[in-house]
Z-matrix of the N, CA and C atoms (Angstrom, degrees):
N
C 1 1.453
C 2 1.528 1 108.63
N 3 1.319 2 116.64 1 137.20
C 4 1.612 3 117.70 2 -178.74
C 5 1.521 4 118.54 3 -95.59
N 6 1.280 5 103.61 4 123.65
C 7 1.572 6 103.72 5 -174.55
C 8 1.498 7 92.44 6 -80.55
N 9 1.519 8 91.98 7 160.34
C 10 1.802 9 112.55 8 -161.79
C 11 1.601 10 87.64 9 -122.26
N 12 1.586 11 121.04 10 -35.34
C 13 1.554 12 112.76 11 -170.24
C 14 1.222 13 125.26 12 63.99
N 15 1.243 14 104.71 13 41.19
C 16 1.658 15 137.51 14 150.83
C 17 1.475 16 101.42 15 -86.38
N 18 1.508 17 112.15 16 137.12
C 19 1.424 18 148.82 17 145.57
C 20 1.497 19 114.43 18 -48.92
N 21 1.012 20 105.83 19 113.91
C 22 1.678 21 135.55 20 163.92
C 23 1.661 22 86.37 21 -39.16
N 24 1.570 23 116.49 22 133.05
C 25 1.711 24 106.09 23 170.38
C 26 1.258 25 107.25 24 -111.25
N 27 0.971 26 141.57 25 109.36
C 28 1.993 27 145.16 26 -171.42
C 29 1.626 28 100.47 27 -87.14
N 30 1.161 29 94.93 28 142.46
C 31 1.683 30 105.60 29 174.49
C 32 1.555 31 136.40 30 -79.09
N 33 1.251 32 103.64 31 5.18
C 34 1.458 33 155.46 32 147.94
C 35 1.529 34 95.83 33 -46.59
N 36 1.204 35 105.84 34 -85.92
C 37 1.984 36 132.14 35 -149.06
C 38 1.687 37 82.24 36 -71.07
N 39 1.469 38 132.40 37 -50.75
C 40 1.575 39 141.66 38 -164.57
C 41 1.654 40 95.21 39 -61.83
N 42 0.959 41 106.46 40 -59.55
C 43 1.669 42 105.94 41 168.66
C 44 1.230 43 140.09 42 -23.89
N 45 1.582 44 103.61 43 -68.93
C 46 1.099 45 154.09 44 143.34
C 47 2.148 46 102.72 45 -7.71
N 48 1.233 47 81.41 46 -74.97
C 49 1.731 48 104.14 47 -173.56
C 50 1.394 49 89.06 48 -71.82
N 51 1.120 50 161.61 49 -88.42
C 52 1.365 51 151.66 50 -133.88
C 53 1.454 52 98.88 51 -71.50
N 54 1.293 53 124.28 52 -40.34
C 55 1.967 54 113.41 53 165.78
C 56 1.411 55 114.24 54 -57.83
N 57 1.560 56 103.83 55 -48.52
C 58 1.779 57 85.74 56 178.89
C 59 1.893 58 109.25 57 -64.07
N 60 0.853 59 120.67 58 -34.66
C 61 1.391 60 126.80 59 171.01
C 62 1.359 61 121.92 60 -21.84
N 63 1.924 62 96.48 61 -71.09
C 64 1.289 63 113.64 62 -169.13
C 65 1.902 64 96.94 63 -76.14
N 66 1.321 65 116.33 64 -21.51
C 67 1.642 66 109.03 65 167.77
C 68 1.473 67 115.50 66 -50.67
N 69 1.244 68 100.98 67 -43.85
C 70 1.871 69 117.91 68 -159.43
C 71 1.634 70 89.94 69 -78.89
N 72 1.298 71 120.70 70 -27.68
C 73 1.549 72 98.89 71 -168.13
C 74 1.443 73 106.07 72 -85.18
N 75 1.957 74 116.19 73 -31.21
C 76 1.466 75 93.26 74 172.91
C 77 1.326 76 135.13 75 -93.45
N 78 1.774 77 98.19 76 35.34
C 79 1.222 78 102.80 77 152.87
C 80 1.079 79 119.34 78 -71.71
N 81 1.697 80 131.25 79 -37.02
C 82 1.783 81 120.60 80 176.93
C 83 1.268 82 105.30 81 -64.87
N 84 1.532 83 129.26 82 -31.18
C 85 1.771 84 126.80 83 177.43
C 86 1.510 85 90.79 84 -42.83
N 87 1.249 86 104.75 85 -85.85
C 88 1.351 87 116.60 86 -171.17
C 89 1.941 88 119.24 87 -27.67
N 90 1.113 89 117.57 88 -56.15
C 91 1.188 90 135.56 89 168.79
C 92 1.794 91 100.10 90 -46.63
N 93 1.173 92 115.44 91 -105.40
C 94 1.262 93 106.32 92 174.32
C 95 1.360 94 137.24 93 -23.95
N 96 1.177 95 131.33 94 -40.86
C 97 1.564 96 147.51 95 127.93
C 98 1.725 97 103.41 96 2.43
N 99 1.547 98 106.00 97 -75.40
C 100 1.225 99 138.36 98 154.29
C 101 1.294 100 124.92 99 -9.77
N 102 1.184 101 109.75 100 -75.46
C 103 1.560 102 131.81 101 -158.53
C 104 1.866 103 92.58 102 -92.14
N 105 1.203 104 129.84 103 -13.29
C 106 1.307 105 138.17 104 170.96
C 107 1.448 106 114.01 105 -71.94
N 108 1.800 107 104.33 106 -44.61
C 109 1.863 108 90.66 107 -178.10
C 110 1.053 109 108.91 108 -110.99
N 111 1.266 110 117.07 109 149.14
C 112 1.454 111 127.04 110 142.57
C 113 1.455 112 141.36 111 32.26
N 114 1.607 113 100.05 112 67.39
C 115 1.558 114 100.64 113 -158.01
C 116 1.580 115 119.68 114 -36.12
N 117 1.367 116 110.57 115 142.80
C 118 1.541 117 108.57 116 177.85
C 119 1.295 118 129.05 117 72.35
N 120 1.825 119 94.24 118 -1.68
C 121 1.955 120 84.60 119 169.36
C 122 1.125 121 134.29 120 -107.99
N 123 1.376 122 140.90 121 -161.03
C 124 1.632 123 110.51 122 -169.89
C 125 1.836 124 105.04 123 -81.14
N 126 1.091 125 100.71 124 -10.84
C 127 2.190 126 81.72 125 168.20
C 128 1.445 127 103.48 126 -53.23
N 129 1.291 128 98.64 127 -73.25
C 130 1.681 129 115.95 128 179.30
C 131 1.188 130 119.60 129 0.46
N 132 1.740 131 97.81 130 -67.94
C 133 1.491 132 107.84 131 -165.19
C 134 1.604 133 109.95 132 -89.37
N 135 1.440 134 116.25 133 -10.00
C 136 1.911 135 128.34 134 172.07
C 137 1.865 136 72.84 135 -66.33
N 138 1.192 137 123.99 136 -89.49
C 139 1.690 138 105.09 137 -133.75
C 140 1.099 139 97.68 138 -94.18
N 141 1.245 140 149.39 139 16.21
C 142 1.629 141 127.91 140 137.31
C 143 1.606 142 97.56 141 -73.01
N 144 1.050 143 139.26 142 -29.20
C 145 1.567 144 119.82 143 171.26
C 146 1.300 145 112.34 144 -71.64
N 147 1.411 146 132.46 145 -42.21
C 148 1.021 147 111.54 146 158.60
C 149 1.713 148 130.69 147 -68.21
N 150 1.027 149 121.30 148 25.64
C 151 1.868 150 138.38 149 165.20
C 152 1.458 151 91.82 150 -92.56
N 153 1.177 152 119.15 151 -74.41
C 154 1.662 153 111.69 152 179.41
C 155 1.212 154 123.79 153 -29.67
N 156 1.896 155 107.95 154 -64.58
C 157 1.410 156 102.53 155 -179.26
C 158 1.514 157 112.32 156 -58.48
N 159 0.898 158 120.97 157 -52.84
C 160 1.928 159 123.81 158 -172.57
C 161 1.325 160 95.85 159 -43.67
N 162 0.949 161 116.34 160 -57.55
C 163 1.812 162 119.44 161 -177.96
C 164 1.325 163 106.44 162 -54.98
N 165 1.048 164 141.98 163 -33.64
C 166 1.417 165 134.17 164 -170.49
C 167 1.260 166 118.05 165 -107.21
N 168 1.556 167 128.52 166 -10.94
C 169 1.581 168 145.75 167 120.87
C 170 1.209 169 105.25 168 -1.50
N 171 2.066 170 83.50 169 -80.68
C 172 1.256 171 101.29 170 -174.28
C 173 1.577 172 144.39 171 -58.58
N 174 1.395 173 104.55 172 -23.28
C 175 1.454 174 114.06 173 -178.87
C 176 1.461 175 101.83 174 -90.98
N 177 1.105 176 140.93 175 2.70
C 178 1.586 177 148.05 176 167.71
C 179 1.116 178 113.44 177 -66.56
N 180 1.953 179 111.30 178 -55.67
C 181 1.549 180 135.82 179 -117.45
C 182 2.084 181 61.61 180 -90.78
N 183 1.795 182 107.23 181 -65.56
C 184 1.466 183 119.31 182 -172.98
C 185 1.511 184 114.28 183 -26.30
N 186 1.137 185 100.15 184 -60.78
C 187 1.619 186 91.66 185 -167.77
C 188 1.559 187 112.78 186 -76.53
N 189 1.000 188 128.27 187 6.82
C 190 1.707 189 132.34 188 179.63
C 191 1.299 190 97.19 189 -100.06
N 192 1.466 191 112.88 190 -29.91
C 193 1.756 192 103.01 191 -179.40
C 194 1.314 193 100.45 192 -100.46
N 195 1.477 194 137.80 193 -14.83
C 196 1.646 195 113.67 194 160.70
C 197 1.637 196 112.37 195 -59.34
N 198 1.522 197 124.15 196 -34.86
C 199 1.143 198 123.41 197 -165.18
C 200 1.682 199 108.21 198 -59.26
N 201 1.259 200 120.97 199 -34.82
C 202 0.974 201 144.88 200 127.08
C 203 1.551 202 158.26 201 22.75
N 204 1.476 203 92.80 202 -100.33
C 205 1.165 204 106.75 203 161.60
C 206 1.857 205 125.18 204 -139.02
N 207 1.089 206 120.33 205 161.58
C 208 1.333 207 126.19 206 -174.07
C 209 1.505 208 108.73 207 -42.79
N 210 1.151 209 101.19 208 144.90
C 211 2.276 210 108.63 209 -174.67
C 212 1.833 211 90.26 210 -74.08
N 213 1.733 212 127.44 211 -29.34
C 214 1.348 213 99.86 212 -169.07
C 215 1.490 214 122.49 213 -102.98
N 216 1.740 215 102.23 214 10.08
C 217 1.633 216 130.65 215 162.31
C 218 1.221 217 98.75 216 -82.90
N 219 0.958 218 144.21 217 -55.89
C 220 1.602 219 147.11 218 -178.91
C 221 1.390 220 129.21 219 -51.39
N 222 1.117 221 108.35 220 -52.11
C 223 1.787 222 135.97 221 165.35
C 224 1.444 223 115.48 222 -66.56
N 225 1.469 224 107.13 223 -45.56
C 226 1.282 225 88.63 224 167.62
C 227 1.734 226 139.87 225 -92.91
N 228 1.404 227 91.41 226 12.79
C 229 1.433 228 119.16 227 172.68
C 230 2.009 229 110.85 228 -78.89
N 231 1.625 230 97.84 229 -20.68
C 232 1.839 231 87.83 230 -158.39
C 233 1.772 232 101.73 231 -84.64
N 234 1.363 233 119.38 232 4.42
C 235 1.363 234 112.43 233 -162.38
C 236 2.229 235 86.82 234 -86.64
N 237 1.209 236 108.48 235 15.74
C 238 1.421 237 107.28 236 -167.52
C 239 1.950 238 98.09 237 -96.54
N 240 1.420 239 102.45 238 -19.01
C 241 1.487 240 98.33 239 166.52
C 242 1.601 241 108.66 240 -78.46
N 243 0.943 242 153.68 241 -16.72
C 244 1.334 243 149.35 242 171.47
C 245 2.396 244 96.19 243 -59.65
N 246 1.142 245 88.70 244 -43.38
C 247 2.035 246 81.42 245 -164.64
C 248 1.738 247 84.09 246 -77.47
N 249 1.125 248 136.58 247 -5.53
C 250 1.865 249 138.30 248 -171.84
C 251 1.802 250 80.81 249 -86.40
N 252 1.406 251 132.70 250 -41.67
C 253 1.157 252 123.80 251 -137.21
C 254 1.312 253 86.69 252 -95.29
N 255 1.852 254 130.10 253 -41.70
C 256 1.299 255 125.22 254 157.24
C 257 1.480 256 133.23 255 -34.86
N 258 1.316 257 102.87 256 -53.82
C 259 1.096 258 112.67 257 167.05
C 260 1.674 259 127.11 258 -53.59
N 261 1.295 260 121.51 259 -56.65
C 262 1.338 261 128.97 260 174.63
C 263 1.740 262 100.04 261 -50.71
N 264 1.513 263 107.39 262 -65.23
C 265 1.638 264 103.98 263 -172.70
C 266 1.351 265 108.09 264 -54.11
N 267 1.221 266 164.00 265 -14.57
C 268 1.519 267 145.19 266 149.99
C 269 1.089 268 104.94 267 -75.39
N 270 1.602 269 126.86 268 -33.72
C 271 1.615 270 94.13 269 -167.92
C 272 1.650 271 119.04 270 -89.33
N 273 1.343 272 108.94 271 -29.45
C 274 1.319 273 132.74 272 161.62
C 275 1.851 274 131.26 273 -56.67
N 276 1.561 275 96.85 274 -53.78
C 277 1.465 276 94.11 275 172.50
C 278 1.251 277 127.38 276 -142.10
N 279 1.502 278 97.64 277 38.29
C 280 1.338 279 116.52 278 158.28
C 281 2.310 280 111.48 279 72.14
N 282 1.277 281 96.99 280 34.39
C 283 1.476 282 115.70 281 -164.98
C 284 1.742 283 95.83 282 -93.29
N 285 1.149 284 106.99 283 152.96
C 286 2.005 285 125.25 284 176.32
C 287 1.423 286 92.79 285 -69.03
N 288 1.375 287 123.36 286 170.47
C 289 1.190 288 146.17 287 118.95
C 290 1.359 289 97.04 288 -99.39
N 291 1.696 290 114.35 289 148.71
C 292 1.596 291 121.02 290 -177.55
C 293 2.034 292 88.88 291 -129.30
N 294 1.485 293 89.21 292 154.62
C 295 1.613 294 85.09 293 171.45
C 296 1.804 295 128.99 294 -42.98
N 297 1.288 296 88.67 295 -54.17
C 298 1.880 297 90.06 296 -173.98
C 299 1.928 298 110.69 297 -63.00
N 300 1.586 299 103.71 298 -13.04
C 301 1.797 300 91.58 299 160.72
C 302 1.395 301 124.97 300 -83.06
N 303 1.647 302 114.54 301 -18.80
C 304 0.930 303 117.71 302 147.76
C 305 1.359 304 146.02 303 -47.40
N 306 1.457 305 107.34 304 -59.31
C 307 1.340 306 116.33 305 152.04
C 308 1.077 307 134.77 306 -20.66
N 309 1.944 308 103.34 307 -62.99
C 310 1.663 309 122.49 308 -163.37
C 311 1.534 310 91.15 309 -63.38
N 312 1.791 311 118.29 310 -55.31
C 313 1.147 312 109.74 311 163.89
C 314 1.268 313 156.71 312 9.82
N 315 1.429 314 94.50 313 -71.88
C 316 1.507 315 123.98 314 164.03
C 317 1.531 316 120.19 315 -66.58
N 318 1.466 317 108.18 316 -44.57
C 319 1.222 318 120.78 317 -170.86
C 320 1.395 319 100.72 318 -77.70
N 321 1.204 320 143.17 319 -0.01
C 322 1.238 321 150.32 320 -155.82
C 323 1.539 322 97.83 321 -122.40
N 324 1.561 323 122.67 322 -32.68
C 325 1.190 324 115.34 323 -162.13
C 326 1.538 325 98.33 324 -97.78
N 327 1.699 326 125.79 325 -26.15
C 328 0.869 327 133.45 326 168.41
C 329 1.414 328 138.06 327 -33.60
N 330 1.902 329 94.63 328 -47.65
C 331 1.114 330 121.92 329 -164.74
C 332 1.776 331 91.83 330 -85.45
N 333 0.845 332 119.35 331 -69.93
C 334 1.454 333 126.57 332 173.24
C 335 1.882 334 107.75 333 -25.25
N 336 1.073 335 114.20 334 -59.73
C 337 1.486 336 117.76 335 177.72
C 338 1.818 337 105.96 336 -46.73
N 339 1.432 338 95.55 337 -54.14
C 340 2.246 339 99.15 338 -175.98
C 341 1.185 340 82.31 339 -63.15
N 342 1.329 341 146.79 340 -66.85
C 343 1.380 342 119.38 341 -140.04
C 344 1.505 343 125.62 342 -73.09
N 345 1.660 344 110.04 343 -26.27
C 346 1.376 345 104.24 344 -168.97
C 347 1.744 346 94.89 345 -115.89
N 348 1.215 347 100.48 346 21.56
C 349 1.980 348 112.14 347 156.43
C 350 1.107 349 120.43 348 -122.34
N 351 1.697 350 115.95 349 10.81
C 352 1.581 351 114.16 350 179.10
C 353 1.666 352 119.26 351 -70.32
N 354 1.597 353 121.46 352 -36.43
C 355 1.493 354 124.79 353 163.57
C 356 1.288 355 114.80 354 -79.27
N 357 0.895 356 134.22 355 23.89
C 358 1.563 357 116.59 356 176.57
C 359 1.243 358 115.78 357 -131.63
């Protein structure tokens, strides 16, 4: 049998990645938040500081789970902040989901399932 030298993925480490995820996505909450008030006043600068911190959460949470796990288990896990970004925009600012985001959705979660179930 030929080893490929892929990483065992624990549901632990899968975890792991979907928190930093959902960190990284409310960084656009945050951002948009942002870009809503009042340039330069203290909202402004509360949730663009909180963009930094989320971001730097986030770039922590990342590199403990590359150490981790495989770069093409990982990568193909981040297209899961886009359905975080769905999610936030209806519940947050009152935004549609339309069928074809649904779809992409799906097609997004699909792809994610073959890829990090293709060795096993």
């Amino acid at each position: 049998m030929e080893q490929t030298g892929r990483k065992k993925v624990n549901i632990g480490i899968l975890i792991l990645l979907h928190i930093g995820l959902l960190v990284s996505s409310l960084s656009g909450v945050c951002s948009k938040k942002a870009a809503l008030s009042e340039a330069f006043s203290w909202e402004f600068f509360f949730w663009y500081g909180l963009v930094l911190v989320s971001m730097f959460v986030y770039a922590l949470l990342w590199q403990q789970i590359l150490k981790r796990m495989d770069l093409t288990t990982a990568y193909a896990n981040k297209p899961v902040g886009l359905v975080w970004g769905m999610i936030w925009g209806v519940l947050l600012f009152k935004e549609t989901i339309s069928l074809k985001m649904i779809l992409g959705a799906a097609v997004i979660f699909v792809g994610i399932f073959l890829v990090v179930t293709s060795d096993e």
